[in-house]
C-alpha positions in Angstrom: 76.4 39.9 53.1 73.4 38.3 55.0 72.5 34.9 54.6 69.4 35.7 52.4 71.6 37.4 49.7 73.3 34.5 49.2 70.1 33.1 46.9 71.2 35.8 44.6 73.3 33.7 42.3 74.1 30.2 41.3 76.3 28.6 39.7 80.0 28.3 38.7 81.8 31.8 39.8 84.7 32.6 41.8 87.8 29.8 41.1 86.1 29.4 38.1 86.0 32.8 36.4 82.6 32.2 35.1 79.7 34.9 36.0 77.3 33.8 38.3 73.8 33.1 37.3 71.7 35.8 39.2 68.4 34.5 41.1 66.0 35.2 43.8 67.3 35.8 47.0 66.9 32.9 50.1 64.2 35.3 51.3 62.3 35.6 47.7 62.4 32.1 47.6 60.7 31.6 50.7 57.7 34.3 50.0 56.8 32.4 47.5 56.9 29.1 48.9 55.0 30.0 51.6 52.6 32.2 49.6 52.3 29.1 46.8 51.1 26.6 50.1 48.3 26.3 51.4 49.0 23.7 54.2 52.1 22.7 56.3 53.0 20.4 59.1 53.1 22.3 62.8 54.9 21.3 65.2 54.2 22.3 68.9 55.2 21.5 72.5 53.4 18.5 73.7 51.5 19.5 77.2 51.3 15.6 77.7 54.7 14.5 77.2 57.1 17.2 78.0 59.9 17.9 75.8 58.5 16.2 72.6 57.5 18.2 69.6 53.9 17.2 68.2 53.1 17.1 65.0 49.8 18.7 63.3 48.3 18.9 60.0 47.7 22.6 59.4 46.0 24.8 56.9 46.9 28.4 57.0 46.4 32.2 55.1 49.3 34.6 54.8 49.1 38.7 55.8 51.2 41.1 53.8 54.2 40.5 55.9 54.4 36.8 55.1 52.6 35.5 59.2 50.5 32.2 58.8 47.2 32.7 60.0 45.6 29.3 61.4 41.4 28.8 61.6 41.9 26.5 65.0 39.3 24.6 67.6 40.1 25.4 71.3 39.4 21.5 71.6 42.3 20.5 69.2 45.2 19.0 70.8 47.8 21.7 68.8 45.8 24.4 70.3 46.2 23.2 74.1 49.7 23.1 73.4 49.8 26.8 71.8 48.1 28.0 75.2 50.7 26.1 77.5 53.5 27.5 75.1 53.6 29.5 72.3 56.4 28.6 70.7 55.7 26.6 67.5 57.1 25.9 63.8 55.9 26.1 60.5 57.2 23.7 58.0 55.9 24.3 54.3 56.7 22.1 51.2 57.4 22.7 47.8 54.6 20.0 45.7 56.3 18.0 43.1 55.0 15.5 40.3 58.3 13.9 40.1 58.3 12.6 43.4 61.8 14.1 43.9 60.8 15.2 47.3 64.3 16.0 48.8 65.4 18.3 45.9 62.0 20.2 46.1 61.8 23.5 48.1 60.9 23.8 51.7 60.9 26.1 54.7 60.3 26.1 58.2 59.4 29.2 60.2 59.5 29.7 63.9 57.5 31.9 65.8 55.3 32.2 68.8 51.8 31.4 67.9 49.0 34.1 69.4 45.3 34.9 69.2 45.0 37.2 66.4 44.2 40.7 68.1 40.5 42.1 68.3 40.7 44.9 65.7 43.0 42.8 62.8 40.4 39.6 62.9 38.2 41.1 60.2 41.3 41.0 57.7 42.5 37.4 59.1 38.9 36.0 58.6 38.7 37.6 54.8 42.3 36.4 54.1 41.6 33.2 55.4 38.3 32.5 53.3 39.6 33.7 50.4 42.7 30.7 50.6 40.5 28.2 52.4 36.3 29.1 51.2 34.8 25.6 52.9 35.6 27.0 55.8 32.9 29.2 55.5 31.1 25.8 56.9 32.6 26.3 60.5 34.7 30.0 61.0 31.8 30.9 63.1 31.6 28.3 66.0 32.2 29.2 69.0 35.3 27.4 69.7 37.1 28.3 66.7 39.3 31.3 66.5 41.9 32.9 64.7 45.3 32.9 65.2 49.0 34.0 63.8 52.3 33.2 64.1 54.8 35.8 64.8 58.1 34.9 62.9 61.5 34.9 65.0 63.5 33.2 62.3 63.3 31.4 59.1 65.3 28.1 57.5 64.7 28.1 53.6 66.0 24.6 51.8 65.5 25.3 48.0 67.2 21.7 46.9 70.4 19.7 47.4 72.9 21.8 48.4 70.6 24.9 48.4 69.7 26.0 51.7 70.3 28.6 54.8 68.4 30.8 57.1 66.3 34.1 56.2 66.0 36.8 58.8 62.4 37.4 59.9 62.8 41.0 58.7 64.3 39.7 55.1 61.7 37.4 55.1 58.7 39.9 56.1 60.4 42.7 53.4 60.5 40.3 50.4 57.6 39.9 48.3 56.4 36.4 46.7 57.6 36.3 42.7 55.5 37.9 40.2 55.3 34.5 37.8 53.9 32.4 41.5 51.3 32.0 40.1 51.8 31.0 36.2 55.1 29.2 36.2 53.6 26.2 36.2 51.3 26.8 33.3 55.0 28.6 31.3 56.8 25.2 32.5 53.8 23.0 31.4 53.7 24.8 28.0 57.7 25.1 27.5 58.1 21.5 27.8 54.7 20.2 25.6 55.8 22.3 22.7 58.9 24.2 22.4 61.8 21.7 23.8 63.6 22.6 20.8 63.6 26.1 21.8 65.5 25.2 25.2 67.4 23.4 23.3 68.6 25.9 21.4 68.5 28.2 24.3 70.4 26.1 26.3 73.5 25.8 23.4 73.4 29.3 22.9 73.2 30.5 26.5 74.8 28.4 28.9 77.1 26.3 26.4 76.2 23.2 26.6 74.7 20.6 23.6 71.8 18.5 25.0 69.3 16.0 23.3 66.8 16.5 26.0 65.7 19.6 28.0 63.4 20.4 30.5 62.2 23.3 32.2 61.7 22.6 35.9 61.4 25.8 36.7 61.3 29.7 36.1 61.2 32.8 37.9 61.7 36.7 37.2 65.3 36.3 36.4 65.4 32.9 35.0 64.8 29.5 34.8 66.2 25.8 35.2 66.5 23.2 33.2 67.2 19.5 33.3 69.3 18.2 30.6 70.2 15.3 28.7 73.3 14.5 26.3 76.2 12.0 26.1 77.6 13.0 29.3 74.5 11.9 31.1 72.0 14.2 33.5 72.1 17.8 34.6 70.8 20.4 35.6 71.6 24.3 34.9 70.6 27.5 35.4 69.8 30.2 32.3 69.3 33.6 33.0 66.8 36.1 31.0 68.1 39.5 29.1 65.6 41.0 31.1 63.6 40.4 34.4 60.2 39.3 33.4 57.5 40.5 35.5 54.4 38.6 33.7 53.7 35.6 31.8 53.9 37.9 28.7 57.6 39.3 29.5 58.5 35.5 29.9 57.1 34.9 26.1 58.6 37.9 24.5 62.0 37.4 26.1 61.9 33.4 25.3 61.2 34.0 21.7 64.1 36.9 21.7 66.1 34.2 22.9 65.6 31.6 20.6 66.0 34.1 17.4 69.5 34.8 19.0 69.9 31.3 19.4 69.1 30.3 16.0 71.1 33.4 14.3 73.6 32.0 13.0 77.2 33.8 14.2 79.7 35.3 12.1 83.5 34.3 12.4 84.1 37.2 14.6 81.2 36.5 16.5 82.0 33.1 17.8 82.8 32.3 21.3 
């Protein structure tokens, strides 16, 4: 099994006899974490102090294989490094309103950094607009060009305990998740008005009596949540009957959910 499968599960199996929770692979993960960002931290060779890695704020684009694409100034320090030697990393990072920064997801990709070739710059310059329009102000100067980052190798951390490398082809065949782009909005509106629903959810489905839940958050397959009872704090992991591929598939499944949740069980029917 490659090391990117191993994102396809979590939670209690094996010893335990308990069916693991299926989930996005290492290599999903990191698709849409990288497709979610819109700036990371690069880190080149330093060409003044040899042998120390220097650090650069970095906004960047993404192609349809998952390659950064950086709008840089031949007069920036990063860049002079670049041209002395390619080899550079990527690191990108999951943004969090709880200020748990060490649970939230990040990745780092390695690669050689290059001048984005003559006939493909048309398609790096719309991509890049399209994530970054002010830079409309300055993509034409003369001393600013495009360039990509060729990925070798990938290291995807998705929380504690939660972490291991992606192959640049996993990586460059996955495709970001179809909710990227409205789990926050499902998470926001979960938790403002229908924590009794997890609740219920989380009795029903994963077996566990809470006074709190939280949804902290959802994918195709799934979604976590952070709960609350006597026993103290924890999180789990819920899967959906079905994967959901749209904001709408998350809704209907939910409220199937919560009707099975809420129906009450015969005696033969009890677990």
């Amino acid at each position: 099994m490659s090391t990117s499968s191993v994102g396809r599960h979590a939670g209690p199996s094996g010893g335990s006899g308990e069916p693991a929770i299926p989930e996005p692979t290492y290599a999903e993960r990191a698709r849409t974490l990288a497709y979610l960002g819109r700036v990371g931290s690069l880190s080149t060779h330093s060409r003044k102090q040899a042998g120390f890695p220097f650090g650069s704020v970095m906004p960047y684009a993404l192609d349809d294989r998952g390659r950064p694409i950086f709008l840089i100034s031949s007069m920036a320090m990063h860049t002079q490094n670049l041209l002395a030697n390619p080899h550079a990393s990527l690191l990108i990072t999951q943004e969090t309103g709880d200020g748990e920064v060490l649970g939230a997801g990040r990745l780092t990709l390695l690669g050689e950094v290059a001048l984005v070739p003559e006939g493909e710059i048309g398609e790096a310059r719309r991509l890049y607009l399209e994530r970054h329009p002010n830079s409309k102000y300055w993509v034409d100067f003369e001393d600013f060009s495009f360039y990509r980052l060729e990925t070798v190798d990938v290291y995807f951390v998705g929380g504690f305990g939660v972490m291991g490398w992606v192959s640049a082809q996993d990586y460059s065949d996955a495709r970001p998740d179809p909710l990227a782009d409205s789990a926050a909005r499902i998470i926001e509106h979960m938790n403002a008005d229908h924590t009794d629903a997890l609740i219920s959810i989380t009795r029903a489905f994963a077996g566990i009596e809470a006074s709190e839940a939280v949804m902290t958050s959802v994918d195709r397959l799934g979604f976590h949540v952070r709960l609350k009872n006597a026993e103290g704090a924890r999180g789990v992991r819920i899967a959906f009957l079905r994967a959901a591929q749209s904001a709408g598939d998350v809704r209907t499944v939910l409220v199937e959910m919560t009707e099975l949740a809420r129906t009450p069980k015969k005696p033969d029917q009890a677990v």
